[in-house]
N, C-alpha and C positions, 0 to 999 in steps of 0.2 A: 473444458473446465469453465466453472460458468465465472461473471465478474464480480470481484470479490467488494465490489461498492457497490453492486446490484439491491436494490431493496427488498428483492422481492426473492432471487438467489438463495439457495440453501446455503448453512454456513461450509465454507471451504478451509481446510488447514490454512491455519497462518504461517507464514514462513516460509511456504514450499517449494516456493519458486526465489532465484535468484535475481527475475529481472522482472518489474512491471511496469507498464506503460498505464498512464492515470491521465487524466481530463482536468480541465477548471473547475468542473463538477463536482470533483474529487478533494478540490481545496476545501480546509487545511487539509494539507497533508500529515497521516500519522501512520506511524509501524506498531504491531500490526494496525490495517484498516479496520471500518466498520466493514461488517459479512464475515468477517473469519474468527473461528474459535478462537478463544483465548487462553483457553484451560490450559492448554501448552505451549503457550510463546513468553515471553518476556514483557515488561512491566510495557505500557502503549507509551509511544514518545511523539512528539512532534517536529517535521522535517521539513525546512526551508528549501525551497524549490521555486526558480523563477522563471520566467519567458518560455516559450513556447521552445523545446527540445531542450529546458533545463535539467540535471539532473539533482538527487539525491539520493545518499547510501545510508540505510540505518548502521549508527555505529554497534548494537545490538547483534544483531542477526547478519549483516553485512548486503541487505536486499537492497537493489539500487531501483529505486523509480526514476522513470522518465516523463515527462512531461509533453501531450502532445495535444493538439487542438485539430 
């Protein structure tokens, strides 16, 4: 499945997954990200997330990102 912050990535369901692992690259972080439809996920929010293997869960959808460098 390709990466759902990818620019260039077709878009991917939002939500699909339960667990994603995200870059600094990736900050801010928001649920859903950029690359994934929208049409069917919940309103986009924004998720605090620190240091390197920090986590966060959207209270939304329940998807937890991880945080890795």
């Amino acid at each position: 499945m390709p990466s759902p912050h990818s620019p260039t990535a077709p878009l991917v369901p939002a939500n699909a997954e339960n667990r994603y692992e995200v870059t600094r690259a990736d900050l801010p972080l928001s649920c859903p990200m950029p690359g994934m439809a929208l049409w069917n996920s919940h309103p986009k929010v924004y998720l605090p997330i620190v240091d390197d293997g920090g986590e966060s869960v959207c209270a939304y959808c329940g998807a937890c990102y991880v945080l890795r460098d």
